[in-house]
C-alpha positions as CSV (number, residue, x, y, z in Angstrom):
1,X,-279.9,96.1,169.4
2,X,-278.6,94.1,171.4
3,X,-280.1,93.6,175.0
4,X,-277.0,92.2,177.4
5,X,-273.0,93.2,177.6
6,X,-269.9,91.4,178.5
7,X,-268.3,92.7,181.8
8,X,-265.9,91.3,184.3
9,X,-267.2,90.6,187.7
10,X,-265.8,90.3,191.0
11,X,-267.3,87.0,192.5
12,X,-265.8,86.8,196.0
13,X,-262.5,88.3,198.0
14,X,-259.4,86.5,196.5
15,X,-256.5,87.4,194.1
16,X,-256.5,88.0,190.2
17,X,-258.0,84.8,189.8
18,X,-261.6,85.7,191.3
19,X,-262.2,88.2,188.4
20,X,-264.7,86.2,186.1
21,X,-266.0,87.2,182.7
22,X,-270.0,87.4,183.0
23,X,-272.7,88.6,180.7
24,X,-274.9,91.2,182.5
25,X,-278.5,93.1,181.6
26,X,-277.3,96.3,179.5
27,X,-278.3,99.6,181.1
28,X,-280.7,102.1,180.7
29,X,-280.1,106.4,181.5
30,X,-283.0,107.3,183.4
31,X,-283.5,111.0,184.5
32,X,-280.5,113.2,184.3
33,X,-278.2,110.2,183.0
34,X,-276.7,109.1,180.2
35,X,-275.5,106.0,178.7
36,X,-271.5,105.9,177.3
37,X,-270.2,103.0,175.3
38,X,-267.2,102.3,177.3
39,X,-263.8,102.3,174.9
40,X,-261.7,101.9,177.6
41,X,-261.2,101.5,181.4
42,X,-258.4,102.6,183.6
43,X,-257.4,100.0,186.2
44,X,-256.5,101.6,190.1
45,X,-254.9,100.0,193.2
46,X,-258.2,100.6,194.7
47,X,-259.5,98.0,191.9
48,X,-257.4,95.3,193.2
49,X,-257.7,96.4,197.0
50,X,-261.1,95.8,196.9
51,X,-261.3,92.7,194.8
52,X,-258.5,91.4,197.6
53,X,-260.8,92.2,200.4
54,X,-264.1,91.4,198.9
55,X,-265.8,94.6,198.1
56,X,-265.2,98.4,196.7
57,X,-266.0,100.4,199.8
58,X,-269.6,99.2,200.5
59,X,-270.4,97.4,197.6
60,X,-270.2,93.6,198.1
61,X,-269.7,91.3,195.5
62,X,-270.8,89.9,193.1
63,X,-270.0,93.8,191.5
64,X,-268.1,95.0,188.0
65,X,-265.0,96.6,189.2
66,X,-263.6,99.8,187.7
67,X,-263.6,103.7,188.2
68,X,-262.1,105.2,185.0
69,X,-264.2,105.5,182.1
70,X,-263.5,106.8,178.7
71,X,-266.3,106.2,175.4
72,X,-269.0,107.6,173.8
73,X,-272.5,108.6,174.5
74,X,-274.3,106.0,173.2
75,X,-278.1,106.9,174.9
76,X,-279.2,110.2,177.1
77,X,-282.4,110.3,179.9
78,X,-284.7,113.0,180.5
79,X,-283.4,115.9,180.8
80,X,-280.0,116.0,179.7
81,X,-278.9,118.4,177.2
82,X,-275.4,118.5,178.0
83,X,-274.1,115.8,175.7
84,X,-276.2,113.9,172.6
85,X,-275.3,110.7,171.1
86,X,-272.1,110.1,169.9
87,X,-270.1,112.8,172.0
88,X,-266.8,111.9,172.9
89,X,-266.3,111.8,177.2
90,X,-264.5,110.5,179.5
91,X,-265.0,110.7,183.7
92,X,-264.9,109.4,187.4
93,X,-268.6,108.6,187.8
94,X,-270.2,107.3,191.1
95,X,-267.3,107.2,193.6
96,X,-266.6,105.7,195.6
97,X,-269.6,103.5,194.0
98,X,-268.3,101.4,191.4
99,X,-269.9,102.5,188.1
100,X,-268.8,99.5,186.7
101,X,-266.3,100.6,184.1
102,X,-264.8,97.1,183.4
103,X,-268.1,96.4,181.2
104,X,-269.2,97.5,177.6
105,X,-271.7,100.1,178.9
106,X,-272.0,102.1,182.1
107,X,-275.0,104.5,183.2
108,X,-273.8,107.6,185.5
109,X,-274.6,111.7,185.6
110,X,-274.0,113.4,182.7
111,X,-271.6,115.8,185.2
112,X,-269.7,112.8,186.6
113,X,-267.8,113.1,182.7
114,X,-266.2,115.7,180.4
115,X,-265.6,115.8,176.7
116,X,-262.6,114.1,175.9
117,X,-259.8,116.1,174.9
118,X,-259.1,115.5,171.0
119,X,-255.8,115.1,171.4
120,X,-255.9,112.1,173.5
121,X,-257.2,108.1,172.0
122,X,-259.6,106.8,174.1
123,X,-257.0,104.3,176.0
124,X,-255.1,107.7,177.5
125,X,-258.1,109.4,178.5
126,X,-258.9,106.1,180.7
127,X,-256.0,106.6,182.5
128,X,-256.8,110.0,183.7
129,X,-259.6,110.7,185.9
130,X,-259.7,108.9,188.8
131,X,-255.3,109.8,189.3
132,X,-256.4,113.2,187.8
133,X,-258.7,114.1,189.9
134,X,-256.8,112.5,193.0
135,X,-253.9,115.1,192.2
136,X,-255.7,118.1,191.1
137,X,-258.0,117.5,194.2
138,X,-255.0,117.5,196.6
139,X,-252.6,120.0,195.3
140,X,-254.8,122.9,194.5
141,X,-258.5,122.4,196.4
142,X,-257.0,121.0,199.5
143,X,-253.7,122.4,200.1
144,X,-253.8,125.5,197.4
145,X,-250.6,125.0,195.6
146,X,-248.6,128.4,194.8
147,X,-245.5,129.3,192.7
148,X,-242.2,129.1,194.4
149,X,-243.9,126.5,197.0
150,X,-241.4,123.2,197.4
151,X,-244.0,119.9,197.0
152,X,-242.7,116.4,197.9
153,X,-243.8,113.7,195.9
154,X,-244.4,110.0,197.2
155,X,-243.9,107.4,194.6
156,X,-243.7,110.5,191.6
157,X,-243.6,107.5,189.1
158,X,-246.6,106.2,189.5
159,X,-250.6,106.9,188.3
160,X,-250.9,109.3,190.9
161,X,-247.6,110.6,191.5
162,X,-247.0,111.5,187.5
163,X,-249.6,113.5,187.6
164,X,-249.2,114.8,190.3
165,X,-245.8,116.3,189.5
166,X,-247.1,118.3,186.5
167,X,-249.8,119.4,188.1
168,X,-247.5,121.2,190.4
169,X,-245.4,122.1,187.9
170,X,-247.9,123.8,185.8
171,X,-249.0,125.9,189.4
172,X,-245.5,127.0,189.6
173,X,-243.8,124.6,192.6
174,X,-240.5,123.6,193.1
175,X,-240.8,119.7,193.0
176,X,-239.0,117.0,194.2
177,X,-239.8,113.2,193.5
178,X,-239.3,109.9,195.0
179,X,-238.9,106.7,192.7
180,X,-236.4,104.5,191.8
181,X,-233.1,105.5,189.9
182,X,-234.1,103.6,186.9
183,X,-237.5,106.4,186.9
184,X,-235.6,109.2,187.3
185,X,-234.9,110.6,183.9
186,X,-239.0,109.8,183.1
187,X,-240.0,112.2,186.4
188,X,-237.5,114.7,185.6
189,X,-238.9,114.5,182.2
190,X,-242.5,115.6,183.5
191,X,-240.4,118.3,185.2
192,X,-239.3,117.5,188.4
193,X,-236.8,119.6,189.9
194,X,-235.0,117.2,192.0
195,X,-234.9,113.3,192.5
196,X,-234.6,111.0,195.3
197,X,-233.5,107.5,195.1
198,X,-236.3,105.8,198.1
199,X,-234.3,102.3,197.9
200,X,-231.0,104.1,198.5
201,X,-231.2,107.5,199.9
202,X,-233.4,108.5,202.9
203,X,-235.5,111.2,201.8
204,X,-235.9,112.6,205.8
205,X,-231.7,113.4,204.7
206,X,-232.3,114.8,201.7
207,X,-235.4,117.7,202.2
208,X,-236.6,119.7,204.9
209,X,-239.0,123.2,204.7
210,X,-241.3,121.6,202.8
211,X,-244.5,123.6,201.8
212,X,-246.9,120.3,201.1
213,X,-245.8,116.5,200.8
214,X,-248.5,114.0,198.2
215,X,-248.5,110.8,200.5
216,X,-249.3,108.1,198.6
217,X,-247.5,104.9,200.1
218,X,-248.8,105.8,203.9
219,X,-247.4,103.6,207.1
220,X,-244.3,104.9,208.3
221,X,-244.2,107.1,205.4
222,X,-246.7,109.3,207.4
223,X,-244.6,110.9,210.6
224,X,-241.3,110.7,208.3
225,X,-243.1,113.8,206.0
226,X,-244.5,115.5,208.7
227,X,-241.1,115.6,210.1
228,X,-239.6,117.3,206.6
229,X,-243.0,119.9,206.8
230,X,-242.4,123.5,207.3
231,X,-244.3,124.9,210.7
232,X,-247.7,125.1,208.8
233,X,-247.2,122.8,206.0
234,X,-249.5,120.1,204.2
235,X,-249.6,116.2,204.5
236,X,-251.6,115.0,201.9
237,X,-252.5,111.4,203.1
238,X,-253.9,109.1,199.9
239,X,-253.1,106.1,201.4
240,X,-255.7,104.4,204.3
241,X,-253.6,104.4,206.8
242,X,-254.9,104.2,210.6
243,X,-253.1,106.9,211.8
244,X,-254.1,109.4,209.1
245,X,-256.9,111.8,208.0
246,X,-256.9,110.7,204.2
247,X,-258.0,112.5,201.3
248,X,-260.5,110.4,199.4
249,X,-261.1,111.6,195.7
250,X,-264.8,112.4,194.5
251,X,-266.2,113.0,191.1
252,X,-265.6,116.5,190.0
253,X,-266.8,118.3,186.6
254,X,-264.8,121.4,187.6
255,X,-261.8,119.4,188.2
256,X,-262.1,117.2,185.3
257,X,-262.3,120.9,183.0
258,X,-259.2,122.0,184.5
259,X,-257.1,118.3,183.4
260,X,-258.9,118.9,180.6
261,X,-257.3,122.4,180.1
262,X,-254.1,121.0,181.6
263,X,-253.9,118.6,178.8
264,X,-254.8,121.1,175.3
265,X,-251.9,123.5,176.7
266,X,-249.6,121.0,176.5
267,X,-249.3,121.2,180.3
268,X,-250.1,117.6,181.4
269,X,-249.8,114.0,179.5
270,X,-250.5,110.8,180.9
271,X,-248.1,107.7,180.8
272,X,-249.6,104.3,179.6
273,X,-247.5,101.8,181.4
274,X,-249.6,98.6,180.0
275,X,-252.5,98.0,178.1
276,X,-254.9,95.1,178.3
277,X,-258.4,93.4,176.7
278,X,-261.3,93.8,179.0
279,X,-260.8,90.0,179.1
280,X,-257.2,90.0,180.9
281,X,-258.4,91.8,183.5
282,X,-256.8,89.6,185.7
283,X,-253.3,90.2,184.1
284,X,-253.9,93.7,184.6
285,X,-254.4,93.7,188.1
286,X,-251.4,91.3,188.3
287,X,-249.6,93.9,186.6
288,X,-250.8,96.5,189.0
289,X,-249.6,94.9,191.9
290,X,-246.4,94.3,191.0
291,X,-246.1,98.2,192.2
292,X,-243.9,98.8,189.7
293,X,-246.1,100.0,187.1
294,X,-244.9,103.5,185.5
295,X,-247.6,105.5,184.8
296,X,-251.1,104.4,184.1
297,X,-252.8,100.6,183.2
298,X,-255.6,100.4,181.1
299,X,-258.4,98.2,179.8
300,X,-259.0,98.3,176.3
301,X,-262.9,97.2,175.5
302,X,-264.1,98.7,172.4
303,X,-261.4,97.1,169.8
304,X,-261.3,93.7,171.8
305,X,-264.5,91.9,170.3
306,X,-264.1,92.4,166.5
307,X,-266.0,95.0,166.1
């Protein structure tokens, strides 16, 4: 078997261009890990933040980018009877440490993953997690979502946003989207209740008594939904933005079960916007910052090397 992987490192702060296709040592699960085969790899703006800015949180470089992870269990440590080889998962592991998703293989907790749902390849089930999470985490554990409750959503075409919207559709909210008019019929499609135009239309003029507002864009974005807040409302900040408490997602079995659930009912699907070889990562994360990206991008990795 074969002792090394291909993987895409991050060599230094810089644009697209810095991400550099390296051959690196292939892991071992020690104690309470296991090892997945990585399929597929969903690509985040916090991907190409921190390659811009020369590291992921902490992490300097030279470090393998990537968050979303979707394969099979390829190798178990001691001690792990939750999955055996060749189980089907998919997960957040390690954040905000990069697990290093844009590789072959990536080593992490056996609780950092779920099974993947059947019903979903392994390039849709990349795109999930890390947004997933982000949007189960902030609707129901942080501002407890309940039916007949009106929920703004920031950017509602996006990875996040999407998600985000169905999420608090399946809880039983009234929700209203921003995007642009060319996205409307997609959100309303997810089942959003009413649409705002953000390159037209003012949404400070077009809602008020909100119950929570999903902040993903920050800036001045920040005291303009606070202002459109009920007396006791939510502002769910995802953006880092100086002025702001933030939510920052973190790995999440429970969660991950629950978008799991979400999924097999038919409740939530996830939008593939673009999909590209391990090897164009770069293209990927010039895609990605285009900010115009509907729905999820992904890395495909298994399927890319002739095998």
């Amino acid at each position: 078997m074969t002792k090394t992987m291909r993987a895409i490192s991050v060599q230094r702060a810089g644009g697209p261009e810095v991400l550099t296709e390296v051959e690196l040592p292939k892991p071992e699960p020690g104690p309470v890990e296991i090892l997945v085969r990585v399929h597929a790899a969903g690509v985040n703006p916090t991907d190409w933040k921190g390659r811009a800015r020369g590291h992921a949180f902490t992490t300097p470089p030279p470090y393998v980018p990537g968050y979303d992870v979707s394969g099979v269990v390829e190798a178990v440590g001691p001690g792990v009877l939750m999955y055996q080889p060749g189980d089907e998962v998919f997960g957040m592991p390690l954040f905000p440490k990069p697990p290093g998703a844009y590789a072959e293989y990536v080593v992490a907790p056996p609780r950092h993953f779920a099974r993947k749902p059947a019903g979903l390849d392994h390039t849709t089930a990349a795109g999930l997690p890390l947004a997933g999470l982000t949007a189960w985490q902030s609707l129901v554990d942080h501002a407890n979502v309940q039916p007949g409750q009106r929920v703004l959503v920031h950017a509602a075409a996006g990875g996040v946003g999407h998600l985000a919207v169905q999420i608090a559709k399946a809880r039983g909210a009234y929700v209203i989207g921003t995007a642009s008019a060319a996205k409307h019929d997609f959100v309303r499609g997810l089942g959003a209740d009413e649409m705002i135009d953000y390159r037209t239309e003012d949404f400070t003029e077009k809602t008020g008594d909100l119950d929570i507002v999903i902040d993903t864009i920050g800036g001045d974005y920040g005291p303009k939904s606070r202002a459109v807040l009920r007396p006791g409302g939510i502002h769910v900040v995802l953006a880092n933005a100086a002025d702001d408490t933030f939510l920052l997602v973190e790995p999440d079995h429970a969660g991950m079960l629950a978008l799991v659930d979400l999924v097999e009912t038919g409740r939530l699907t996830v939008t593939v916007d673009s999909v590209f070889p391990l090897g164009d990562a770069a293209k990927a994360h010039e895609r990605g910052e285009t900010g115009t990206a509907t729905g999820k991008i992904v890395l495909t990795v298994v399927g890319n090397t002739g095998e």
